[in-house]
MARKEGU-464489 format. One record per residue (C-alpha): x, y, z; residue in one letter; chain. Coordinates in steps of 0.001 Angstrom, whole numbers, plus 500000, padded with zeros to 6 digits. Example, Ala and Ser with C-alpha at 12.3 -4.5 7.8 and 13.67 -1.06 7.14 Angstrom:
// residues 2
REC     c1     c2     c3 residu chaine
REC 512300 495500 507800      A      A
REC 513670 498940 507140      S      A
//
This chain:
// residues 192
REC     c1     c2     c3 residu chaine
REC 720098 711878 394967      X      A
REC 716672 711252 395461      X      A
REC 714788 708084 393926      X      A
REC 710829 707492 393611      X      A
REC 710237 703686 393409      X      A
REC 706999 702766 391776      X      A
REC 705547 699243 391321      X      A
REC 702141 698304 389884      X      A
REC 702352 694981 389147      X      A
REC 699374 692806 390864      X      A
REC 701186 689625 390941      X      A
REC 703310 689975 393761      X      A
REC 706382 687755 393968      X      A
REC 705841 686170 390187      X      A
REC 705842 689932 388683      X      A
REC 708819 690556 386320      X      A
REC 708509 694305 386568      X      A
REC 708878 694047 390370      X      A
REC 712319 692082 390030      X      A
REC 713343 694251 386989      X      A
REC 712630 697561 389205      X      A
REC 714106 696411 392572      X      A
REC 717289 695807 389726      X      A
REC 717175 698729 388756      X      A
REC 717319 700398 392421      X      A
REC 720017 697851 393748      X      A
REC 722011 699105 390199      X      A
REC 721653 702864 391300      X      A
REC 722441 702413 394742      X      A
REC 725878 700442 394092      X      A
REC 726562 703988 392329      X      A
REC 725256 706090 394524      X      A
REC 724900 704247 398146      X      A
REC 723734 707113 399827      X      A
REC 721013 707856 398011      X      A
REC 717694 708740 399160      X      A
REC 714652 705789 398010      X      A
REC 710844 706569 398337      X      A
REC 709247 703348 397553      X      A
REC 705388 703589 396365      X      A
REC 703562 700284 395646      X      A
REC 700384 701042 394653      X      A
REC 698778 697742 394546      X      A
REC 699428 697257 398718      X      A
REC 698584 701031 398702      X      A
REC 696250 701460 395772      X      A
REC 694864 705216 394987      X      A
REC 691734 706396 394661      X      A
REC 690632 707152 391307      X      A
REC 691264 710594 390275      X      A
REC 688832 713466 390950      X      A
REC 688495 717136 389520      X      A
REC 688237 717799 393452      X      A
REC 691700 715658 393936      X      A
REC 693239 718686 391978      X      A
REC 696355 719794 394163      X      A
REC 694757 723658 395194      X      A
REC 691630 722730 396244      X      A
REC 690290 722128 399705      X      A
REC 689326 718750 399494      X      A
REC 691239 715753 401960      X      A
REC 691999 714194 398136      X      A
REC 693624 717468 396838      X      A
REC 695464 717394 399888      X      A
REC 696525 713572 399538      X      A
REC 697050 714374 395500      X      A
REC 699380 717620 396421      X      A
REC 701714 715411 398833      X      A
REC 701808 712822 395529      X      A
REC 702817 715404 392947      X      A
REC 705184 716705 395839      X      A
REC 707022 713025 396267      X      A
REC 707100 713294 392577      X      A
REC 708618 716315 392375      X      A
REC 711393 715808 394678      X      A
REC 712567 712861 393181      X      A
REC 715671 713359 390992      X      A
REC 715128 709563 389131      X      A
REC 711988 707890 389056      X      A
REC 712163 703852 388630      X      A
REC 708481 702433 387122      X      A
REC 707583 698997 387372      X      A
REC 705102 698582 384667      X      A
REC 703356 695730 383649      X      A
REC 701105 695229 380765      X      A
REC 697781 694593 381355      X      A
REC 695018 694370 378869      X      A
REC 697276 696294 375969      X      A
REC 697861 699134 378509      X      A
REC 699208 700512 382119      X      A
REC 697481 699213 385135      X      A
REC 694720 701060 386910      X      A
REC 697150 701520 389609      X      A
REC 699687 702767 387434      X      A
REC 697079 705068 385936      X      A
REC 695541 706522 388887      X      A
REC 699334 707830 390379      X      A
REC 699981 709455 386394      X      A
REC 696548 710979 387533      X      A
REC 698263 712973 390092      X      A
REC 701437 713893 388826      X      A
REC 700161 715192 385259      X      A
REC 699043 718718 386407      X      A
REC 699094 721707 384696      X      A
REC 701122 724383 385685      X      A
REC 703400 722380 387726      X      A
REC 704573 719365 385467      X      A
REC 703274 720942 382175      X      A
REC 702115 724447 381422      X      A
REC 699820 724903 378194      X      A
REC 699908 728464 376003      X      A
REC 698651 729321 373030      X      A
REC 701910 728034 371598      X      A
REC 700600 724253 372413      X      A
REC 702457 722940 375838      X      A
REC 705432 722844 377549      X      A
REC 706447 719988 379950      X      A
REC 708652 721222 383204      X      A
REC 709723 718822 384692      X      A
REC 712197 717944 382026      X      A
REC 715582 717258 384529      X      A
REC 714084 714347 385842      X      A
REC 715504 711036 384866      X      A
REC 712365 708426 384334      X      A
REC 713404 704578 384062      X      A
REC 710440 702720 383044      X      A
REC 710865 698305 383461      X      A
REC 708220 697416 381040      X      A
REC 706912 693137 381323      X      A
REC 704607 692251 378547      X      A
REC 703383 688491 378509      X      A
REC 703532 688123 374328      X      A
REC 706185 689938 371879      X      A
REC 704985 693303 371017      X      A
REC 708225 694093 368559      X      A
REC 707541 696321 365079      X      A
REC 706564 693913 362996      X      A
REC 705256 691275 365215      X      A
REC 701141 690590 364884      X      A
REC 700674 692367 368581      X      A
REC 702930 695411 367653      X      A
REC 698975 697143 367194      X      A
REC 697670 696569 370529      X      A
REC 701193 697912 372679      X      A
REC 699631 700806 374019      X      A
REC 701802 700860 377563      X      A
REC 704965 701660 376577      X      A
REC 703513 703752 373612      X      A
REC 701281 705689 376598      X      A
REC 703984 706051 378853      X      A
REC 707066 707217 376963      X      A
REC 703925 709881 375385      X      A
REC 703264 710724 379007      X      A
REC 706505 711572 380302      X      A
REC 707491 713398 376861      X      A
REC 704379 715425 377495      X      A
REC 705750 716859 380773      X      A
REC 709111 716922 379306      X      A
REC 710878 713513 380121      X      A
REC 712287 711152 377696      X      A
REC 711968 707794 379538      X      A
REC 714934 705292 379555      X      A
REC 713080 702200 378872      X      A
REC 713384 698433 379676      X      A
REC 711886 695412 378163      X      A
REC 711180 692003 378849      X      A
REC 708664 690265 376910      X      A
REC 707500 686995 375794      X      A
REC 706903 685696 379461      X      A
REC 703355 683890 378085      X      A
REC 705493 681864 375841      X      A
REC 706904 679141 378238      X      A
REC 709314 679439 380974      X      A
REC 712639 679464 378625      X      A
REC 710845 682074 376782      X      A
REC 710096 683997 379828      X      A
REC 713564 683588 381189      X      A
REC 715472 684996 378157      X      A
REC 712871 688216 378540      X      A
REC 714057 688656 382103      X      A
REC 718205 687902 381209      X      A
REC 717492 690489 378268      X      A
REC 716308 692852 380250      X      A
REC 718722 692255 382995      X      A
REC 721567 693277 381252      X      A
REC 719751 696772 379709      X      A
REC 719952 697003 383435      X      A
REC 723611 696595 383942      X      A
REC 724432 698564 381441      X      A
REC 722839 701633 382203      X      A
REC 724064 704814 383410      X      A
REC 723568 704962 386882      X      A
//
């Protein structure tokens, strides 16, 4: 088994998607020890902002970099996404790696038909830490747009995410706690 490990959290050490993910990886891996972990942090490693040159094919040194992206990508079997909410969406980080792995005719293919996503095999666990309660009903429900982006993402390349919540860490440190618990045992229970 191969595993892509993604953070994008800018917090370091006080992020809740960074402890959810590195859960969610020490969860797998008492399944499957001998699996294989990539780990990407792309806040200590941030990527350039995406270029029509970056375009795996071309002969540019950021098609190049963007080709061995896609390619780590591709040869992951599970793919574990810290994801913080920033702002009502993903981070720029977050953004600029979906950047690269989004790419026509080798994650998604479009037709006249509409599109096609092929990379549907892969397994995509997204952690997902949100400062206030964005539930249905709750008065920030409207302005969730990283979850709603991501699992709209992934679906469009053929994925339907497994994801993770903790929320309410802007509320106080009980509130914050019971986010991280909750989310904690989504964890455990998961299929590894």
């Amino acid at each position: 088994m191969n595993i892509l490990h993604i953070d994008s959290s800018i917090t370091g050490e006080n992020s809740i998607s960074r402890q959810l993910s590195a859960s969610t990886i020490s969860n797998i891996l008492k399944v499957h020890p001998d699996a294989h972990v990539v780990y990407r942090d792309l806040v200590a490693a941030p990527l350039d902002h995406y270029r029509i040159t970056d375009k795996p094919g071309n002969s540019t040194a950021g098609a190049a970099f963007s080709a061995a992206i896609l390619t780590e990508f591709l040869a992951a079997d599970t793919i574990v996404i810290g994801a913080p909410l920033y702002n009502f969406t993903v981070s720029s980080q977050l953004k600029a790696w979906i950047d690269r792995i989004v790419i026509n005719d080798a994650t998604f293919k479009l037709g006249p038909e509409g599109s096609a996503g092929l990379v549907g095999e892969k397994r995509v666990i997204l952690l997902v830490s949100r400062g206030a309660v964005y539930q249905p009903g709750t008065s920030w429900a409207p302005h969730e747009h990283a979850e709603t982006f991501l699992r709209a993402i992934f679906g469009f390349i053929g994925i339907e995410p497994d994801v993770i919540v903790a929320e309410g860490a802007a509320y106080g440190p009980e509130s914050r706690a019971a986010g991280i618990k909750s989310a904690e045992a989504a964890i455990a229970s998961i299929a590894a």
